[in-house]
MARDRENBA-34511 format. One line per 5 residues: for each residue x, y, z of N, C-alpha, C, CB. Coordinates in steps of 0.001 Angstrom, whole numbers. Glycine has a CB too. Example, Ala and Ser with C-alpha at 12.3 -4.5 7.8 and 13.67 -1.06 7.14 Angstrom:
2
13190/-5690/7800/12300/-4500/7800/13200/-3300/7800/11308/-4473/9046 ~ 12850/-2250/7080/13670/-1060/7140/12900/30/7870/14084/-598/5725 $
//
This chain:
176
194246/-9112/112719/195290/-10077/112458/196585/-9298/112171/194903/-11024/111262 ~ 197919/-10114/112298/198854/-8793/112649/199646/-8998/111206/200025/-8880/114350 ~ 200048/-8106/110714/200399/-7715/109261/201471/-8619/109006/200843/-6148/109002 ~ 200992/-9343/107410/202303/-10775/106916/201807/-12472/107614/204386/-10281/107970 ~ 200587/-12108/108400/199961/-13732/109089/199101/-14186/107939/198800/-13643/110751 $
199262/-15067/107688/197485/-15769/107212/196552/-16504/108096/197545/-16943/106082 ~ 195415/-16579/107448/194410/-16938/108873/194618/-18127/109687/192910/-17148/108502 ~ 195509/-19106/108402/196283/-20687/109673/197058/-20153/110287/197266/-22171/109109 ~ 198313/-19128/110076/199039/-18606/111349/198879/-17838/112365/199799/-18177/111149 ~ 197999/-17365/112304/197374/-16406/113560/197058/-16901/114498/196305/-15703/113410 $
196083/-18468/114333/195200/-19353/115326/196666/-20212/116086/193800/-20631/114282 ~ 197396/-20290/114972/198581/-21397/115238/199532/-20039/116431/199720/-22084/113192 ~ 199295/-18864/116061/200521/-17827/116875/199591/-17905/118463/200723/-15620/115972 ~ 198789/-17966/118036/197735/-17460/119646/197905/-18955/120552/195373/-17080/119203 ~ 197915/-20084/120072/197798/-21170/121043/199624/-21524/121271/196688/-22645/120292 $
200729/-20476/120604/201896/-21077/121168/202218/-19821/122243/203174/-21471/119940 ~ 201372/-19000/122594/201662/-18513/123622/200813/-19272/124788/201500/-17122/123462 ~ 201632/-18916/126220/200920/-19357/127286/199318/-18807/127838/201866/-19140/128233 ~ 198916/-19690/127895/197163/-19350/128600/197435/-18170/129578/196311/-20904/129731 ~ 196641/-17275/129799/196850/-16358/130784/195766/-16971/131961/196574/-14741/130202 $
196671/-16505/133014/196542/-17357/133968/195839/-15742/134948/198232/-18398/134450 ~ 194541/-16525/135630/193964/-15475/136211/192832/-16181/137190/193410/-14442/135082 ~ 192965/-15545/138922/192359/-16353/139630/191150/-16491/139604/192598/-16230/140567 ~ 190438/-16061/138313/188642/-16222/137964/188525/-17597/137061/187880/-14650/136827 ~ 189607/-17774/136613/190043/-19107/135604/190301/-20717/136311/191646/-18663/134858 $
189770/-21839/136109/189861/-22778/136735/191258/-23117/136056/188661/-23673/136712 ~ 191030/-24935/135501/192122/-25318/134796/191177/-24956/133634/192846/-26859/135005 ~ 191941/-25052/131681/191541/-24818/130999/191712/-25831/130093/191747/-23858/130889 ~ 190801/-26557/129413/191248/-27683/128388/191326/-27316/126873/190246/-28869/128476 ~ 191439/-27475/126101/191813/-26409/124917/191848/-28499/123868/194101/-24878/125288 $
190644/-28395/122881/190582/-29547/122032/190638/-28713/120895/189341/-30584/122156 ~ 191779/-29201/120397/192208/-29051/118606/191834/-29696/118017/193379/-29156/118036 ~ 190907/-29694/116604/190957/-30739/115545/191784/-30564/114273/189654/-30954/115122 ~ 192240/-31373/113653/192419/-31390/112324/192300/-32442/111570/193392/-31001/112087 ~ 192181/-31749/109864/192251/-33037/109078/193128/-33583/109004/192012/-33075/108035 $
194396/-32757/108662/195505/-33082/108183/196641/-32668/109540/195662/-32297/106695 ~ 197198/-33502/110672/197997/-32626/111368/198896/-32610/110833/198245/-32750/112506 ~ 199771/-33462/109822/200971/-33288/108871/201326/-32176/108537/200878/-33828/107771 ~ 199846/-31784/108646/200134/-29852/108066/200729/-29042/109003/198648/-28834/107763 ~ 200175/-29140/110503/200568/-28361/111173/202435/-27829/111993/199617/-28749/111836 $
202395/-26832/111977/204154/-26820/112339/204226/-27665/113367/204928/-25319/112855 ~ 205584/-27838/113459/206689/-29400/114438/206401/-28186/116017/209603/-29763/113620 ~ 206678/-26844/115804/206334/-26045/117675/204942/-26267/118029/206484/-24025/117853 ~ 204322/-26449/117071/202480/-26329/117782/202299/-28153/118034/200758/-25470/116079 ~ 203081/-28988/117735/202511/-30059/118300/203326/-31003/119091/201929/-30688/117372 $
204261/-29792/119462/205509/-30602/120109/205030/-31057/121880/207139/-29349/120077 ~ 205585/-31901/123170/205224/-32060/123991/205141/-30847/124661/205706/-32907/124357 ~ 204566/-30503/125827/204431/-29634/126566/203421/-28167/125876/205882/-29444/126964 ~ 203458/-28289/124440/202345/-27005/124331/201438/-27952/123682/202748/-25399/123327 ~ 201100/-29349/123162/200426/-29579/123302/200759/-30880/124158/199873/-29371/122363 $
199454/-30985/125009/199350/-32625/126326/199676/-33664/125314/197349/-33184/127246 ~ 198642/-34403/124339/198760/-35435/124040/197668/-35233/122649/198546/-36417/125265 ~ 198367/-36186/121841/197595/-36181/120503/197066/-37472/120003/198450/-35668/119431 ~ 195324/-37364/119763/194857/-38716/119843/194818/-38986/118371/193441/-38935/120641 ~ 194526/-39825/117891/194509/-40495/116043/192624/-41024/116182/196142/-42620/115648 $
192283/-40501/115295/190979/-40683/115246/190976/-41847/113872/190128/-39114/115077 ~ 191056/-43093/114039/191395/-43706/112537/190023/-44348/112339/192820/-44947/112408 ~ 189822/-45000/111188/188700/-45500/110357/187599/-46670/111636/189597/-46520/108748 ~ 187003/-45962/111521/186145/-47036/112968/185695/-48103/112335/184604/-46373/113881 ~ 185922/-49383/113652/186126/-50643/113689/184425/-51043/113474/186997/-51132/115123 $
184204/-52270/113269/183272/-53127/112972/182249/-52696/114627/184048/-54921/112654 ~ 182852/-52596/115921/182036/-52382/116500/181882/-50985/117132/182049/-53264/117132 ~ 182492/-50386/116156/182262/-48693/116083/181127/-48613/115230/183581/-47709/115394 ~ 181486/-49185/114225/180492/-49038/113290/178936/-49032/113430/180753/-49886/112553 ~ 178932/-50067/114094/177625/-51095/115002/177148/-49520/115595/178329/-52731/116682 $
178136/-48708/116201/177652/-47930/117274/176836/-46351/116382/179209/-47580/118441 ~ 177888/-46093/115393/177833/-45319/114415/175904/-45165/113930/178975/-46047/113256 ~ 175964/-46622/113217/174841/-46738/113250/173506/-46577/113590/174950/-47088/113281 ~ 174060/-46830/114504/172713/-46843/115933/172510/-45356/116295/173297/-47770/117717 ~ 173298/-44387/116311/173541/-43330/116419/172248/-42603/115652/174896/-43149/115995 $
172987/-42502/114114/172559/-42077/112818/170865/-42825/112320/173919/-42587/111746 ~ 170567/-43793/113065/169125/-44325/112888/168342/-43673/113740/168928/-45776/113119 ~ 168839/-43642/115245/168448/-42622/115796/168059/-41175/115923/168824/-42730/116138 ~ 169341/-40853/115279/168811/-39386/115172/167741/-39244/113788/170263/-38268/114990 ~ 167674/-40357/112823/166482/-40451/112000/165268/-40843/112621/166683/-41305/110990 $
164953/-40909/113692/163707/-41215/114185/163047/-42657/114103/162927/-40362/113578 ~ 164344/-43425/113989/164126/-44579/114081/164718/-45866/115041/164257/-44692/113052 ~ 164245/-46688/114771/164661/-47848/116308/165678/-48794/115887/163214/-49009/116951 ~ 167414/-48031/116618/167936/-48888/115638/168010/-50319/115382/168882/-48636/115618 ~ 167274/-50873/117130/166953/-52671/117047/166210/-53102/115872/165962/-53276/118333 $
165620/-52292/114872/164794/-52661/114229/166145/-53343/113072/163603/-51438/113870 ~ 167063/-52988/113143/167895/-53029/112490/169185/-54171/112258/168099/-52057/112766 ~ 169300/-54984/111276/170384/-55703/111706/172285/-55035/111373/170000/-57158/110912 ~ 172043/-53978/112506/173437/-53657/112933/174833/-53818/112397/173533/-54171/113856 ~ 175467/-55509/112820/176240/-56167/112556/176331/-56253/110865/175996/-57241/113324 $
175150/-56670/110418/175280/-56610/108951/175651/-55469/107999/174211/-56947/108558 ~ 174864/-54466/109143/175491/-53078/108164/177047/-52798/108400/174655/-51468/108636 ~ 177361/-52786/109410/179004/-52967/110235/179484/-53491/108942/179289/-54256/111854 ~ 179443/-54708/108718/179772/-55399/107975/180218/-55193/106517/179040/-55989/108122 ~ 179295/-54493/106224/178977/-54263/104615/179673/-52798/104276/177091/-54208/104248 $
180171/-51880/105791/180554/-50889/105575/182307/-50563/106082/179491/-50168/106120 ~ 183092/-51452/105875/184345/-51989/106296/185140/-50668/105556/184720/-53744/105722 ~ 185774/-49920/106152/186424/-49052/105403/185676/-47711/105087/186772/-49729/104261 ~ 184801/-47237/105855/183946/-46341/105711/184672/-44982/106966/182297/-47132/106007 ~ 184605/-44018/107313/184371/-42986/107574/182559/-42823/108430/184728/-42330/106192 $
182546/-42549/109935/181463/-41891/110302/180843/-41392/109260/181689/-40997/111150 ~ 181335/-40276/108314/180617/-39834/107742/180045/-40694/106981/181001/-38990/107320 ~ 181267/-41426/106286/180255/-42244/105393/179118/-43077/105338/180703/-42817/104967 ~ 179174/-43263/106768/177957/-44716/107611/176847/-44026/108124/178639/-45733/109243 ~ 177249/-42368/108146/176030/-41194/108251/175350/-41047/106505/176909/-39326/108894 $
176247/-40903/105435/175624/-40824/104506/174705/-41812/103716/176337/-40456/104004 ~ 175084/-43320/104106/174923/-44272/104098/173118/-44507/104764/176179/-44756/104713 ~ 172773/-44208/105813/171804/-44177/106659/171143/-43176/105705/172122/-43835/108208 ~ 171339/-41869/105384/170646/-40830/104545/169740/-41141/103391/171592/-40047/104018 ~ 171187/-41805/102326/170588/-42569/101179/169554/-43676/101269/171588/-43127/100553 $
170001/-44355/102028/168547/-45665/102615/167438/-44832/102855/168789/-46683/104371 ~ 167520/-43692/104150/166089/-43337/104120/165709/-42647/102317/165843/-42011/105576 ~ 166088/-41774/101812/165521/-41611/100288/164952/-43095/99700/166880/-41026/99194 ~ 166065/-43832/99547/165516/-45077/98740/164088/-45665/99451/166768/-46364/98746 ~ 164154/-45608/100535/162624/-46609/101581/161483/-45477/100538/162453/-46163/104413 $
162057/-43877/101019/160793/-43110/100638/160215/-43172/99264/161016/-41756/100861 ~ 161290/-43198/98170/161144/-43275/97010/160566/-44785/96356/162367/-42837/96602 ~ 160691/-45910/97411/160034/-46985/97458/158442/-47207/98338/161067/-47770/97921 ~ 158447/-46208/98776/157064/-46169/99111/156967/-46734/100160/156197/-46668/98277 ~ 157721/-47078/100979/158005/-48246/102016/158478/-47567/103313/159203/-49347/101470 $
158525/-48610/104378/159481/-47755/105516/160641/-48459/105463/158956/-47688/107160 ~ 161781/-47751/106096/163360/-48015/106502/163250/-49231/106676/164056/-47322/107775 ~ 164166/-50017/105900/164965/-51388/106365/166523/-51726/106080/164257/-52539/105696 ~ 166707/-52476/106665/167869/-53336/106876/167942/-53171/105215/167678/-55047/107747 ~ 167758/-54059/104541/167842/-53908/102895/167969/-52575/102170/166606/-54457/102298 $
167283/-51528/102662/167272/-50263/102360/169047/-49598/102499/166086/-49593/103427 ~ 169189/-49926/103340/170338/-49757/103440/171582/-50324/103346/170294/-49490/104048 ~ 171326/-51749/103153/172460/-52404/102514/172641/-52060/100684/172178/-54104/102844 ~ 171448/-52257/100379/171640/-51621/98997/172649/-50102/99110/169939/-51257/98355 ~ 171867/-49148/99977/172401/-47717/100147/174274/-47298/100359/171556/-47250/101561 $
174546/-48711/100495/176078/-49057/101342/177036/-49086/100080/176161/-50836/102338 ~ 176917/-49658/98590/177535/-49800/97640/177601/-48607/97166/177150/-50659/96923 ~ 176511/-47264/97018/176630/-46389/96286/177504/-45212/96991/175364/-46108/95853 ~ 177630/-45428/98219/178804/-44711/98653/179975/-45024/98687/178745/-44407/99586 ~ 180891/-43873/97819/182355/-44139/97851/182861/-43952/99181/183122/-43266/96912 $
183391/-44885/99902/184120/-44086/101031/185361/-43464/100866/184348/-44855/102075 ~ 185779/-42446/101477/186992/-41527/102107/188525/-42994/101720/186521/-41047/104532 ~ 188195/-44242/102279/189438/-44962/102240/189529/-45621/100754/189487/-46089/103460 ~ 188063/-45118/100283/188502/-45538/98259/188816/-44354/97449/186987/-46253/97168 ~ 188372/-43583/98101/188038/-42101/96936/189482/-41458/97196/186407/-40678/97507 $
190366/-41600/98502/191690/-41040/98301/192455/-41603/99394/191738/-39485/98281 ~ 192474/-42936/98783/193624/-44114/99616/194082/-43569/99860/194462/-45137/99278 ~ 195404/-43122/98967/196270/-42669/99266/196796/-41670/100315/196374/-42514/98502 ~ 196116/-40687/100442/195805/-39639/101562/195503/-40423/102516/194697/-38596/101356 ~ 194659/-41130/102662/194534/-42149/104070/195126/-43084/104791/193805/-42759/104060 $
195868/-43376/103718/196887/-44539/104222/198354/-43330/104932/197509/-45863/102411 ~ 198620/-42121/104223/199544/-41510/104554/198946/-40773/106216/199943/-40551/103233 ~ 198105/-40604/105951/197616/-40293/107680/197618/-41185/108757/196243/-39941/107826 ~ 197454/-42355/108086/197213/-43924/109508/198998/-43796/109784/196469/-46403/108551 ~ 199895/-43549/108542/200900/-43695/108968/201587/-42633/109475/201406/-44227/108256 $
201173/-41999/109760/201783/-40403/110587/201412/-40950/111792/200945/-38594/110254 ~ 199314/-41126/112543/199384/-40809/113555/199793/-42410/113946/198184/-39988/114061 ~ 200431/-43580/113469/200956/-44677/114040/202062/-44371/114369/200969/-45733/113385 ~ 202992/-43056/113811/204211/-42751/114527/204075/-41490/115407/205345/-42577/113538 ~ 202851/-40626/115637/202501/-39739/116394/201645/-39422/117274/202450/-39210/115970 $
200892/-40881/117296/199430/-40308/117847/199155/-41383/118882/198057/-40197/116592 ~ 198625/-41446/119973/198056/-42863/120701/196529/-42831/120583/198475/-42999/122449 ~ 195789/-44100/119777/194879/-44084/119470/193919/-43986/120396/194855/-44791/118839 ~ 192582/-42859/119724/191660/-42522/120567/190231/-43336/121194/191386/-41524/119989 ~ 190382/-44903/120454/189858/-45794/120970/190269/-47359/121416/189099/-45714/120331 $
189720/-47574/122160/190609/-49271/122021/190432/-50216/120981/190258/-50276/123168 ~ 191391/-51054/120670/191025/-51780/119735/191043/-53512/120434/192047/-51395/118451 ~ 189735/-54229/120274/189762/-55498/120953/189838/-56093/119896/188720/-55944/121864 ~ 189688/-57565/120000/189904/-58820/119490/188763/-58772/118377/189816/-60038/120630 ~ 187403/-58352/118491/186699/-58044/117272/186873/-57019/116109/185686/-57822/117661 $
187355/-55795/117193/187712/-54512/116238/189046/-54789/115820/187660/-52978/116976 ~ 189943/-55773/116062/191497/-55901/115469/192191/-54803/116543/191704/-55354/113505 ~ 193489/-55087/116506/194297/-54356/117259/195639/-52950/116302/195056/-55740/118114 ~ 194528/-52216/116865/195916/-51257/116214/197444/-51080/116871/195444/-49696/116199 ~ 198272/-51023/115424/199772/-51038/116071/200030/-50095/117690/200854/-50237/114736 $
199118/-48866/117526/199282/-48078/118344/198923/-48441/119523/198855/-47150/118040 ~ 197897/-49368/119855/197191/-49806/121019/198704/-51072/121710/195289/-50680/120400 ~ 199664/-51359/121304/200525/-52255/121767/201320/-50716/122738/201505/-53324/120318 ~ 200922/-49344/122684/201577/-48917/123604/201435/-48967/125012/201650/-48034/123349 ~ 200832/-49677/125414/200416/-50156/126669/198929/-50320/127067/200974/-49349/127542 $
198790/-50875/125797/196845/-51608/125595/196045/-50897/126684/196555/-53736/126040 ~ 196234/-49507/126770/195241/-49088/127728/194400/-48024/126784/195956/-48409/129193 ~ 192976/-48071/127338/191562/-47380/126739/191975/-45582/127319/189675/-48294/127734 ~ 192096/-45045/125807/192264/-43464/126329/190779/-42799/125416/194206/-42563/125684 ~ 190687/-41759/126251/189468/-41065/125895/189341/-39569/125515/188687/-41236/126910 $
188714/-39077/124575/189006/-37475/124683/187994/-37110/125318/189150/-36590/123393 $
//
């Protein structure tokens, strides 16, 4: 690392130079994440060094649904067994993660009940997690309002999931 960088400016110095371009190289796609892009400098996210910047915001009722189904799954379970919608429901304001931690705690509670996974198991499991949009509103609400002035959202929002301000930029479905 080159003497006077810290380890965020080094990663941030290497992607504002140009890709080296070499005829063994196709095109190259280059996906950034962050928590916070507020953080990052105004040259690293300006047009042209980076394409386009998506807003990953609090997933909708039928994200959620999907979330779910996901996270039951990868528990070894069937998420039809499951009433879905209800958990959607019960988890309004949650974080993936949280609708992952959510699924976690249910399976403990079924085991510690002696029982297998249910719907109930996990609605109970749904109150004891704080989510991300209670535990530091504030921080969250200041991010929805950055990427509503920076970001075009990275899913669509329909008539069930509500419409984000951002999706009135020309209501079309973008994908990463």
């Amino acid at each position: 690392m080159p003497q006077g960088l810290t380890l965020l400016q080094s990663p941030v110095r290497l992607f504002c130079l140009p890709p080296p371009a070499t005829p063994d190289h196709g095109t190259i796609y280059v996906i950034i994440t962050a928590n916070d892009v507020s953080k990052l400098r105004p040259e690293f996210t300006r047009k042209g060094r980076i394409d386009e910047i998506y807003g990953i915001y609090l997933p909708t009722q039928p994200e959620r649904v999907e979330i779910f189904r996901i996270h039951l799954g990868l528990k070894n379970r069937n998420p039809e067994a499951f009433d879905l919608e209800a958990l959607a429901d019960a988890t309004e304001g949650y974080t993936g993660a949280d609708v992952k931690e959510v699924a976690t705690l249910g399976l403990k509670l079924a085991f510690h009940a002696g029982k297998e996974l249910s719907t109930g198991h996990l609605l109970e499991a749904a109150p004891e997690i704080r989510p991300l949009s209670q535990t530091d509103a504030e921080r969250v609400a200041a991010m929805m309002e950055w990427l509503d002035r920076h970001a075009k959202p990275a899913s669509r929002r329909g008539e069930d999931g509500g419409i984000h301000k951002n999706a009135a930029r020309g209501n079309r479905c973008v994908s990463v």
